[in-house]
N, C-alpha and C positions, 0 to 999 in steps of 0.2 A: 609344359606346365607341371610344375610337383603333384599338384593334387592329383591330376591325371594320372599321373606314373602313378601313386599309390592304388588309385580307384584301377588299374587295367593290373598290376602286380595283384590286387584280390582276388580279381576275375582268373586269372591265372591259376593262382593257388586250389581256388575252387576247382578249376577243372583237373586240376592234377589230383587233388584229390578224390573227387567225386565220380567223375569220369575215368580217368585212366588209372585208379585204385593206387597212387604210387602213396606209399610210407609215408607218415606226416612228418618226421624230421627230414626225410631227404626233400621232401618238398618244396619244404620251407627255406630250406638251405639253397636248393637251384635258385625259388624266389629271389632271396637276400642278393646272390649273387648278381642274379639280373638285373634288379634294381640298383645296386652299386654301380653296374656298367653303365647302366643309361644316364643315371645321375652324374656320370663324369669324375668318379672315386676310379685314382688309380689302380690300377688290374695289383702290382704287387703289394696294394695297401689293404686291397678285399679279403685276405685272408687273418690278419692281425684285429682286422674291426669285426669280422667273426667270432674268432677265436674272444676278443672283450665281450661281446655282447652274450656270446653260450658264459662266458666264468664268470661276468658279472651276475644273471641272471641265476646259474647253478649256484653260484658262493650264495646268494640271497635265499635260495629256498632248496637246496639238496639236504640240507644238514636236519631243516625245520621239518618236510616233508619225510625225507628218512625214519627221520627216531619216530616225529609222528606217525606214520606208518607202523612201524615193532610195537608202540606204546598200543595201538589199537591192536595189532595182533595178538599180543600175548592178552591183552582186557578181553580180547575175542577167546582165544583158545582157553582158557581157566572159566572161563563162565560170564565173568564181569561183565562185560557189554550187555548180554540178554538178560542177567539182575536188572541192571537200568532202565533196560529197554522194558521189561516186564514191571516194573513201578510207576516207569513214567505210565504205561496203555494203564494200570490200574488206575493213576490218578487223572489219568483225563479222562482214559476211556475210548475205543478205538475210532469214533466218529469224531475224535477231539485232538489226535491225536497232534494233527497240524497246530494246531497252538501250543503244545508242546516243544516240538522242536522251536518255533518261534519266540520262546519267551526263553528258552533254553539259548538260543540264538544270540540273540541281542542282548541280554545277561552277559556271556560269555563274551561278545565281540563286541561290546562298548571300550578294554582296553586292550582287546588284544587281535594281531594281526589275521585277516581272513585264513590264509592261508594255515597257519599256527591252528585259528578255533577251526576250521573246516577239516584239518586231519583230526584234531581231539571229536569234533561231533562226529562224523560219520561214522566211523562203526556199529554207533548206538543207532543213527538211520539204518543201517546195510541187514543190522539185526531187529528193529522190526521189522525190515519188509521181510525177510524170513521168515519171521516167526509168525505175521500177520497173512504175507500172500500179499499185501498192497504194493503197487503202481509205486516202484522206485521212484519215480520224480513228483509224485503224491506226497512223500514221505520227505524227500532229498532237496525239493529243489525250495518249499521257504525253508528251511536251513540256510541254503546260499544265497537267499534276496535280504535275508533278517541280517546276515555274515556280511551280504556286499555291502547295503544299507549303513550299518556300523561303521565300517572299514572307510567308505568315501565319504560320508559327511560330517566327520565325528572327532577332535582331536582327545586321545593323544598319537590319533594315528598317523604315518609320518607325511602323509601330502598336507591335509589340515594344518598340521602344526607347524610347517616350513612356508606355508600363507601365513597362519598369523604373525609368523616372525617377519616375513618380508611386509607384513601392512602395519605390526605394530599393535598387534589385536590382544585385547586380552583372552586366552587361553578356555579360562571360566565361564567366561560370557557367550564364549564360541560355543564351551559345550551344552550349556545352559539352555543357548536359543537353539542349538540344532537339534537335541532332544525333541525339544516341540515339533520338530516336520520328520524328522529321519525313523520316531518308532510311529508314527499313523503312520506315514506314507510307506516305510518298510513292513509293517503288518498287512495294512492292506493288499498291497503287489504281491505278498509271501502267501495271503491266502484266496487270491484273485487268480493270480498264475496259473495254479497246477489245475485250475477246472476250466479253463480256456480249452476249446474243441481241437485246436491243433495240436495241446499240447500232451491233452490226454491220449489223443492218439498213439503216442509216445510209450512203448513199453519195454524199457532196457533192462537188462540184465544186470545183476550186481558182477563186477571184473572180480578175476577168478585168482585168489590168491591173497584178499585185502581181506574177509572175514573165515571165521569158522563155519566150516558147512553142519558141525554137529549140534544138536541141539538138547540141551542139561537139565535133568531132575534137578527138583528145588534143592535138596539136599548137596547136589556136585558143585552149586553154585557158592563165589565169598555170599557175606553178607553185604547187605545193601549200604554199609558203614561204609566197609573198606574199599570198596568197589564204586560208591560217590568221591570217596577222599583220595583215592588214585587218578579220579578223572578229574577233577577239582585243583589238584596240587599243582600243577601249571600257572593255572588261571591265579591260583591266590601269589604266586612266585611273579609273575608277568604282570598284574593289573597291581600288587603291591610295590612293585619297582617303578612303575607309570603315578604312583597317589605319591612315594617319597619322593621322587626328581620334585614332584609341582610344589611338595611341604618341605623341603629341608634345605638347605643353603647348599650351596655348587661345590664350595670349598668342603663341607663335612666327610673326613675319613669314611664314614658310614654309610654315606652313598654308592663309593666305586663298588663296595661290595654287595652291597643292595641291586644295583646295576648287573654286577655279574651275573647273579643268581636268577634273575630277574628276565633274560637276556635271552629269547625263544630256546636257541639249541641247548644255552646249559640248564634251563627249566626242564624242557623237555628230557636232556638226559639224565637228570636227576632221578625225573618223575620214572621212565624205563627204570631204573637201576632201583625203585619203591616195587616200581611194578613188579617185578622178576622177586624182588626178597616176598613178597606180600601174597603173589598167585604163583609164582615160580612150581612149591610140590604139589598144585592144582592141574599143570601141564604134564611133570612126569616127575620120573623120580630123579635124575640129573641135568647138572646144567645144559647137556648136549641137548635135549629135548627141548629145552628154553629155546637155545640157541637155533633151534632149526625153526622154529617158530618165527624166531626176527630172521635169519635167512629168508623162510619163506615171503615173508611181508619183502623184504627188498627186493626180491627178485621178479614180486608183482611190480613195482616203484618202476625198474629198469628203464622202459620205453614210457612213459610219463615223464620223467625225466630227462630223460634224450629231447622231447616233445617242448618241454616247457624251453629245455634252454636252444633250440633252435627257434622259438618263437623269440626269445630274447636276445637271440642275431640279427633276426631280421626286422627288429624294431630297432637294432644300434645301426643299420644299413641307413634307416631312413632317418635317424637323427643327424647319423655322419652325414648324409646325401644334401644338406641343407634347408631340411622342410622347414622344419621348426623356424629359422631365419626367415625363411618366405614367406610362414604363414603372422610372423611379427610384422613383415611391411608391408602384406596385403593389410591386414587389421587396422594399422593405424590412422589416426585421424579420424575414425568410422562416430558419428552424429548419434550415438544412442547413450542409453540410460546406462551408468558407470555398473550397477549388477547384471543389466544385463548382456554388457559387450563381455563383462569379464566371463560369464558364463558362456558365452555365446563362442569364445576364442578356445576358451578351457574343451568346450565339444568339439572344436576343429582341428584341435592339436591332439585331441584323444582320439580322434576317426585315423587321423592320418599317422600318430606315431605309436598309438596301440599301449603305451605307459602313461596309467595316470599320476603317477608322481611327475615323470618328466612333463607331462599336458600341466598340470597346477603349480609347479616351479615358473616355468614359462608362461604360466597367464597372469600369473600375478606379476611379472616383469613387466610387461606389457600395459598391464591396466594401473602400476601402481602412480604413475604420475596424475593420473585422472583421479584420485584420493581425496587429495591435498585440498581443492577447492568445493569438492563436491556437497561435503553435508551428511555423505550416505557411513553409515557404522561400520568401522573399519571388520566387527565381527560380523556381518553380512556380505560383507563383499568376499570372506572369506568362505564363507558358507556357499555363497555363488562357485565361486571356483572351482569349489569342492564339488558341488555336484553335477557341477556341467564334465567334471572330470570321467564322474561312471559312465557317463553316455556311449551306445554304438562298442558295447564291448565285440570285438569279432579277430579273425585271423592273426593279426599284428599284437593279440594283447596274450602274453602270457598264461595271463590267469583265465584265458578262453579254455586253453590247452588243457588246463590242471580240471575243469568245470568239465569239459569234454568225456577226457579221461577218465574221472574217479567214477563219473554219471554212465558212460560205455554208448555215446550215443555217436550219430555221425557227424558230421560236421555242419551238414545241411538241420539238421535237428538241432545240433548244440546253437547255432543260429537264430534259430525259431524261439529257441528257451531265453537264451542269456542276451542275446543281442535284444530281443525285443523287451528284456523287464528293464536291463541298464539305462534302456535310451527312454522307457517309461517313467522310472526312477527320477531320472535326471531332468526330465521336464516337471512333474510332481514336485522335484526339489526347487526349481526357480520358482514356481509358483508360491511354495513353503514362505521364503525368503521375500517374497516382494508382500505376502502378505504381514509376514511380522515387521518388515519394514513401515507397512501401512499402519501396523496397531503400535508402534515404534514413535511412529510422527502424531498420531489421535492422541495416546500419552502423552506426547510432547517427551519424551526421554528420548 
């Protein structure tokens, strides 16, 4: 049975990690392997579906991750980060501080990818738990519930937005009603999280290599100007390219380049190449200095990256392996309410293939014939999708690895944090959704 194989390949993965201390990329990779074998994937096929899943997975986020990485360093080494970091604790104040990142959060990651705003925010995390002394996942982790929140229930980001195109949803309306559940329900979890007993237990270290360990006279620091508008220039390049695709016509010359610039790596590297003109004689006095600064940040990156894209081999093992197929014709036919089978499938395919794009591509395949007759808002069903998609993030999901990693926790930990706010997330979210559906039908709209 697939689902078996996936559920005994985790068990596996865990012990090889936790147990016998082996390396998360080789891990991952013996996994992928084994699961290929048992699934009945040709032995000289297992190496090519490897090699797709590490290049799709790396082409996706090495380039983002990367620059994001140097962008934080050199913001880290000239001052910049701890300016930010030292306005935001002034305006909130260090008991307040979690709402800070939170509204920082979901600001940023309404148009742009987790990934993308979780390497622009965390430095300004990494730098006040330095400068505070507070509980890295205190500080760190509603960042990434406010970051997930956005990213899975939210278009224009690209699982949401490849539903509403497969149901026919309008876009607007999707983002509209998902606001309404995605910022309570993501505030809430973001500040409900980090004072959970398990989680507080939890005291990791910032990894050695992604901030500056020095700490600047008011005087050594930019100004609070230039040091907002270099951490900003992204977000306004990225969510301005996301408002002109939905405002200007397909055809307008003005778009592709819009698009370009717009377009995570070339935002990002834009935004480096401000960074380095802007704080650059704040680091040293030539570019070498610059430059070993973004060396240093890559070379923290190195095994983060090795990590991410063997997570994303061994989620191309179990798509090649036929899960997804199997988990289409165990589902069908199933007697329930059109949101929430579609939700229901969305969290089966997410448990088992560890990619919520590829879980919300395939659920909406699945549930889109039950549409048609149904009654239910094609922007709800989409919203369904969407968040039965964050569910049960663990081993098989990419972005476990990236959450792991930047956070420096174990894997049994990284579990306890991310696994259990996703799979809380995602039930909060069907709830969301059946209830606007309920105030949906009371209107009568």
């Amino acid at each position: 049975m697939p689902l078996l194989v996936v559920g005994i390949s985790v068990l596996i993965l865990l012990f090889l990690m936790t147990k016998l201390r082996v390396n998360g990329f080789a891990a991952l990779l013996l996994v992928a392997v084994g699961v290929g074998l048992v699934q009945g994937i040709p032995v000289a096929e297992i190496p090519d579906i490897l090699s797709d899943g590490i290049g799709g997975q790396i082409g996706d986020t090495m380039l983002t991750i990367g620059l994001g990485a140097m962008v934080g360093r050199v913001m880290g080494d000239s001052g910049a980060a701890q300016r930010i970091a030292g306005k935001l604790l002034d305006a909130f104040g260090p008991r307040w501080v979690q709402v800070a990142m939170v509204v920082t959060a979901m600001l940023i990651g309404v148009t742009m990818f987790y990934e993308v705003a979780f390497v622009i925010i965390v430095p300004v995390a990494f730098t006040i738990v330095r400068v505070t002394g507070a509980n890295l996942l205190w500080v760190g982790l509603p960042m990434s519930i406010a970051l997930s929140t956005m990213h899975s229930f939210l278009p224009p980001h690209p699982g949401p937005t490849a539903v509403a195109a497969t149901f026919h949803a309008s876009v607007g309306l999707t983002l509209f009603y998902g606001l309404f559940i995605a910022v309570p329900i993501g505030a809430l979890i973001a500040l409900v999280w980090p004072r959970l007993p398990f989680v507080r237990a939890m005291n990791p270290s910032i990894p050695k290599g992604l901030v500056s360990e020095r700490v600047f006279a008011d005087e050594e620091m930019p100004g609070m100007a230039w040091s907002l508008s270099v951490a900003l220039f992204p977000v306004v390049l990225i969510a301005g390219a996301a408002v002109t695709d939905m405002a200007v016509s397909g055809s307008n010359p003005f778009l592709h380049f819009v698009a370009f610039i717009g377009s995570a790596p070339i935002a990002l590297l834009l935004t480096l190449l401000l960074a380095i003109w802007a704080f650059g004689p704040r680091i040293g006095r030539s570019l070498a200095d610059v430059s070993a600064s973004c060396t240093s940040a890559a070379q923290a990156m190195a095994m983060i990256l090795l990590v991410i894209g063997a997570g994303g081999a061994f989620k191309q093992v179990l798509v090649d392996g036929g899960i997804s197929d199997y988990i289409k014709d165990l589902t069908h036919g199933w007697p329930v309410s059109p949101i929430i089978l579609a939700w229901l499938i969305a969290v089966i395919l997410r448990v088992a293939l560890g990619s919520a794009t590829v879980a919300v591509v395939t659920a909406s395949g699945v549930v889109l014939p039950l549409l048609a007759g149904s009654g239910v808002h094609p922007e709800l069903m989409v919203l369904a999708v969407s968040c039965g998609s964050i569910a049960f993030s663990h081993v098989n999901d990419p972005g476990f690895w990236m959450f792991k990693e930047y956070f420096n926790l174990s894997v049994i930990d990284a579990i306890k944090a991310r696994t259990t706010y996703t799979t809380v997330l995602a039930i909060l979210g069907l709830g969301g959704v059946l209830v606007v559906e309920w105030a949906l039908n009371v209107l009568n709209l």
